[in-house]
C-alpha positions in Angstrom: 235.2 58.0 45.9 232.8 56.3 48.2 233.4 58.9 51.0 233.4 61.6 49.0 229.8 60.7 47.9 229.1 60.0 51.3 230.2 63.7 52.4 228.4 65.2 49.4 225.0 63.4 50.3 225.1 64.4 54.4 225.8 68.1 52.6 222.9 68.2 50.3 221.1 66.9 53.3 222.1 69.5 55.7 221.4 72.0 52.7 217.9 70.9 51.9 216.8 71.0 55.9 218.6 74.6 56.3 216.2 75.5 53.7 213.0 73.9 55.1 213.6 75.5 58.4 213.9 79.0 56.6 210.4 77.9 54.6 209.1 77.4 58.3 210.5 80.4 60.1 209.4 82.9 57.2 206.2 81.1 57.4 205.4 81.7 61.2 206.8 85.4 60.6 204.3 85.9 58.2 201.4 84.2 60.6 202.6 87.0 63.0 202.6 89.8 60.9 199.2 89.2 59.6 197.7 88.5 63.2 199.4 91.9 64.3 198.3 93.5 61.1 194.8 92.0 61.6 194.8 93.4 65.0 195.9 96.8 64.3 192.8 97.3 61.7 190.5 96.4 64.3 189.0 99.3 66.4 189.7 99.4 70.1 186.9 99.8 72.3 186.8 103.9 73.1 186.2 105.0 76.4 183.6 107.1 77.4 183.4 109.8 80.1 180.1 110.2 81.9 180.8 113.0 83.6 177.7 113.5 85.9 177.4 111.1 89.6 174.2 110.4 90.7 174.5 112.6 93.6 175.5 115.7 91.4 173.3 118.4 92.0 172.5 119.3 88.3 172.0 122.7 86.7 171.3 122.9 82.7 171.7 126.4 81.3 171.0 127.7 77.7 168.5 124.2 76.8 166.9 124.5 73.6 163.9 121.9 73.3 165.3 120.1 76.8 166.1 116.7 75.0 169.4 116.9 77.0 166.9 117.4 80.2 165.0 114.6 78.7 167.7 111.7 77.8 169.6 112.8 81.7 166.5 111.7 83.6 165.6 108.5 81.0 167.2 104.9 81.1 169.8 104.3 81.2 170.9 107.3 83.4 167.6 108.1 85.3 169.1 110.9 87.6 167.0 112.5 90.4 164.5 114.7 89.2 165.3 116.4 92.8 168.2 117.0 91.6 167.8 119.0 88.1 167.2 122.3 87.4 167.0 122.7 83.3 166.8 126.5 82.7 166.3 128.3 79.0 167.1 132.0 77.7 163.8 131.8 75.9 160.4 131.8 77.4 158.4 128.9 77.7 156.0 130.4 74.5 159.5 131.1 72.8 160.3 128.0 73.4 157.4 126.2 71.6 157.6 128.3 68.6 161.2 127.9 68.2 161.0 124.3 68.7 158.3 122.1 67.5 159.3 118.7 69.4 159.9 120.7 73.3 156.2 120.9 73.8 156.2 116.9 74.0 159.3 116.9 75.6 158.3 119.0 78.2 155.5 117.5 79.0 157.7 114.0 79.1 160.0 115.7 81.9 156.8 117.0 83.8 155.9 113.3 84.0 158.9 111.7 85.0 159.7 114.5 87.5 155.9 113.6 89.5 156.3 116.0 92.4 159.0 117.4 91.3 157.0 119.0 88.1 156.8 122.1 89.5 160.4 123.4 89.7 162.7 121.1 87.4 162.1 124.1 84.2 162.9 127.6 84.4 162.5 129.7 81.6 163.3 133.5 80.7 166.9 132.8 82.3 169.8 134.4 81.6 173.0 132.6 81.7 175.1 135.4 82.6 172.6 137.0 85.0 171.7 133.8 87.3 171.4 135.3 90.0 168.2 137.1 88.8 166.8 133.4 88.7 165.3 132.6 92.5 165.0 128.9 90.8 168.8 128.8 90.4 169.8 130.7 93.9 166.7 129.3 96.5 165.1 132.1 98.3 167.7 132.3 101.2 170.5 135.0 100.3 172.7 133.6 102.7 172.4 130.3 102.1 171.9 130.2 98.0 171.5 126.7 96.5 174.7 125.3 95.2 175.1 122.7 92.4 178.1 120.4 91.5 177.7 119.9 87.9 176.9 123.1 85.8 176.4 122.1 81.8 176.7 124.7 79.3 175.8 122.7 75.7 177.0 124.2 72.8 176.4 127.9 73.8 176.0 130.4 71.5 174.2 134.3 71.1 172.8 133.3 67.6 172.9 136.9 66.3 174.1 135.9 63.3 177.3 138.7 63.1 178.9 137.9 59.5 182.0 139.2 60.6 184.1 136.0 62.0 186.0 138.6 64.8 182.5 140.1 65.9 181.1 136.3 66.0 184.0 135.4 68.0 183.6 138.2 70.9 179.7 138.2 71.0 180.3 134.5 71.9 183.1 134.7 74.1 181.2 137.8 76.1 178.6 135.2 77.0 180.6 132.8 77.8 182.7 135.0 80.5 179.3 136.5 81.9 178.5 132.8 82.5 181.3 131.7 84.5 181.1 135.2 86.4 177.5 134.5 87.1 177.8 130.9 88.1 180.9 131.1 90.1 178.7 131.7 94.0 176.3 128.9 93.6 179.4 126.4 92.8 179.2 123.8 95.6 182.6 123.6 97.7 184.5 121.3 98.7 187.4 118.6 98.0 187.6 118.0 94.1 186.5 114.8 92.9 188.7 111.7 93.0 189.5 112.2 89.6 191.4 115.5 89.5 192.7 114.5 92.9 193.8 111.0 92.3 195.7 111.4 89.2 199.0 112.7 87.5 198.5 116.2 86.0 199.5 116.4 83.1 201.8 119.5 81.3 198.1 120.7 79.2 195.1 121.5 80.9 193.2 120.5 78.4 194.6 117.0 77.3 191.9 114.2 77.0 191.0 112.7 80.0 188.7 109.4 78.6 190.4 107.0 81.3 189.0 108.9 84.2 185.7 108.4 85.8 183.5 109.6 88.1 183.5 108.1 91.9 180.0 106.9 91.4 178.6 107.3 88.0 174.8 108.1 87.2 173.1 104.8 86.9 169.8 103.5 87.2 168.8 102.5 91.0 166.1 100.2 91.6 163.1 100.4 91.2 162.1 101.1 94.2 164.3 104.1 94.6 162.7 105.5 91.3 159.7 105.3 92.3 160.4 107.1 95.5 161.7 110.0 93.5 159.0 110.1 91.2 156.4 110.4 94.2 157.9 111.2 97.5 158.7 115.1 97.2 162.7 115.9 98.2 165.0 118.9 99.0 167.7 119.6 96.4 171.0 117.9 98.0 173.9 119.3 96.8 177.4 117.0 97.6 180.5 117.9 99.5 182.7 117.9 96.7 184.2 120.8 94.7 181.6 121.8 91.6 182.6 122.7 88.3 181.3 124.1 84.6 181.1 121.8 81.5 180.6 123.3 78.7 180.4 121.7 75.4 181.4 123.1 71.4 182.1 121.6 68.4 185.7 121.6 68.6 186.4 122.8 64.9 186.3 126.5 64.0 185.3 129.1 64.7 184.3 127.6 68.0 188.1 126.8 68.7 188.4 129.9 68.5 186.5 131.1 71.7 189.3 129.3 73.7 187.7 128.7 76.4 190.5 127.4 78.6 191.9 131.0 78.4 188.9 132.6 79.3 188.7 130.7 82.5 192.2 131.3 83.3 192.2 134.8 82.6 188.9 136.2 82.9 189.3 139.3 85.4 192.3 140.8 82.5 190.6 139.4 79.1 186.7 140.7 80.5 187.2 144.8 80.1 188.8 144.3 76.4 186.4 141.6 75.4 183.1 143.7 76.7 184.6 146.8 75.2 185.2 145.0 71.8 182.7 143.1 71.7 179.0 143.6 69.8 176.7 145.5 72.1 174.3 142.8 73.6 170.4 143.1 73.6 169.7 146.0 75.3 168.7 145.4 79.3 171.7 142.4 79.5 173.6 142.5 82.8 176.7 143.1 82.6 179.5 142.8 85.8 181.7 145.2 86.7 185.5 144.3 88.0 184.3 144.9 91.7 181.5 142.1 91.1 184.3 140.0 89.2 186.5 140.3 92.4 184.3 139.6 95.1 183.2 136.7 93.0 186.7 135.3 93.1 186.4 134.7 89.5 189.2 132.5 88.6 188.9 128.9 86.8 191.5 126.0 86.3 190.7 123.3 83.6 190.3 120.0 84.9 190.0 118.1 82.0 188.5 117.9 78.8 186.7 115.2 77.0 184.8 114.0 73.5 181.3 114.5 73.6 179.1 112.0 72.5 175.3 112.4 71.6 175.0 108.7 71.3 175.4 108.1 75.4 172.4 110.0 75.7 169.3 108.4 74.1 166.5 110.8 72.7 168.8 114.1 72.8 168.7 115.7 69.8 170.7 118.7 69.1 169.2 122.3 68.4 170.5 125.9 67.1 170.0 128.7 69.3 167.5 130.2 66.3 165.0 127.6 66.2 164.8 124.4 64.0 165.7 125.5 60.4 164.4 123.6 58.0 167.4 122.5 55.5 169.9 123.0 58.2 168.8 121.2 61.3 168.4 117.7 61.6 166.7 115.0 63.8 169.6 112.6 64.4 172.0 114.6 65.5 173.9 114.2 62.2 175.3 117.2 62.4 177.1 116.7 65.5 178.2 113.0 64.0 179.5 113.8 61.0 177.5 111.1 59.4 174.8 112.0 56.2 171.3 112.8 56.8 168.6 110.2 55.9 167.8 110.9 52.0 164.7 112.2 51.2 162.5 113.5 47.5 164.8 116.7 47.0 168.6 115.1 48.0 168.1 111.5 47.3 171.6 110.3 48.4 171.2 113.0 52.3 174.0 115.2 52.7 177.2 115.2 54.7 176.4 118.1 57.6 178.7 116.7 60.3 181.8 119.0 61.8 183.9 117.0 63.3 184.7 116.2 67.6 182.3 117.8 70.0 184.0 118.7 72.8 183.4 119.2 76.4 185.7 121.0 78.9 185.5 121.1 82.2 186.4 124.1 84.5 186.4 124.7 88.2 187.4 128.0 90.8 191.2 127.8 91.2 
């Protein structure tokens, strides 16, 4: 009797520190799962893609009040003002009625550019006819000015068609007249270590956050800035491979534009597109195939990335039709998807965001 007590005890024993150990394994899987749970929920730090060195030659087409021109030559990117060219479809009168804020901002860049005052704007430019633009090419017609880094932000004809297809082709004519008309004043060269020193992959068009540029724009010293705000320079293109950025919102009916196709078919898509597209104002150049050709008019996408208005302090997006009241804003909110500040008439703002902006990035094949 005694030993069978004996064995009963050492099994309730055995029993009750089974069942402890259970009590302390569920507990340390429940530790874990909430510290991976917990860590899930928090956001990882995103990656941005600066996509301008500070030796980039820079050319800025279609600006609207030049707060892009602005925030690219301010802290904390303070690029040459050698090295800019801002240009806009609109004259400089145009300009100042269409948008109430560029005459400060002009005069802002005049300042900062010091010697350089005199030939960091051109206005009354054409995107698709550049080479009209003695500004864009230099004087020399056998030595035009070349420039590394092209930006095209958030292009559009603003006619206004109400019909989506017409809208659509009016948009996508600009767009191939662009990359016709910029393709001879690309610099040449080896590509950047970025297309070069990576994996393809299968899309052209898959993000491409993890890569940077080989030396990113940054601010030098200070005695550097002031050497380009008062010693006058030549424009100093690199040896590297330039390319076109252009920038859309990526939701419709900008997706629509696909503008990795245009680059990679423009001599087949250009005839049908012109032919189907809305007549443009009248006077607009307009290539023929021959021009097309010569050009060697072909583009491969390097990459594409998110654009973010935030990385560039004081730019403030702008429509191609002016500054509407009731539809533009001052913070960018419509590229952020975030409300606008309230005010007497909509006390609680309203939600005018549309989603990802979108840069892609497109070079001569």
């Amino acid at each position: 009797m005694a030993k069978r007590d004996k064995g009963t005890l050492r099994a309730a024993l055995a029993k009750h520190r089974a069942r402890s150990q259970q009590r302390v394994d569920e507990k340390r899987k429940a530790t874990v799962g909430q510290a991976s749970k917990a860590a899930s929920t928090v956001p990882s730090k995103k990656r941005t893609t600066m996509p301008f060195a500070r030796d980039d030659s820079i050319l800025l087409v279609g600006e609207g009040n030049f707060s892009f021109t602005l925030a690219l030559l301010s802290p904390p990117h303070n690029h040459p003002p050698h090295q800019i060219l801002a240009t806009s479809y609109d004259t400089e009168a145009d300009v100042y009625d269409k948008y109430p804020d560029a005459r400060a901002i002009i005069s802002q860049i005049r300042a900062k550019a010091g010697l350089h005052a005199d030939r960091i704007l051109a206005f009354d430019v054409d995107a698709g006819a550049l080479h009209k633009c003695e500004a864009v090419t230099g004087s020399r017609k056998d030595d035009p000015r070349r420039w590394s880094k092209v930006w095209f932000g958030f292009p559009h004809v603003g006619a206004g068609h109400k019909d989506e297809r017409r809208n659509v082709l009016a948009n996508q004519l600009l767009l191939l007249r662009f990359l016709v008309s910029i393709a001879p004043y690309l610099t040449q060269g080896r590509a950047p270590m970025y297309v070069t020193g990576k994996t393809r992959r299968s899309s052209d068009d898959d993000d491409d956050e993890e890569d940077e540029e080989e030396s990113p724009a940054s601010a030098g010293d200070a005695t550097d800035d002031l050497a380009e705000h008062t010693v006058w320079r030549p424009l100093s293109p690199p040896a590297r491979q330039g390319s076109v950025l252009i920038t859309i919102r990526n939701v419709p009916p900008y997706t629509l534009w696909n503008i990795p196709m245009l680059g990679k078919k423009l001599r087949s898509v250009f005839g049908p597109i012109a032919a189907s597209a809305p007549p443009p104002p009248k006077g607009t150049f307009m290539p023929s195939l021959a021009q097309i050709d010569r050009a060697g008019t072909e583009y491969v996408v390097w990459r594409s990335f998110e654009f973010d208005p935030r990385m560039w302090k004081g730019y403030s997006h702008r429509r191609t039709v002016g500054f509407v009241d009731g539809l533009s804003t001052s913070n960018n909110e419509d590229l952020l998807r975030r409300p606008t500040p309230p005010s007497a008439s909509k006390p609680q703002g309203r939600h005018v965001g549309t989603g990802e902006c979108r840069t892609f990035e497109l070079a001569l094949r």
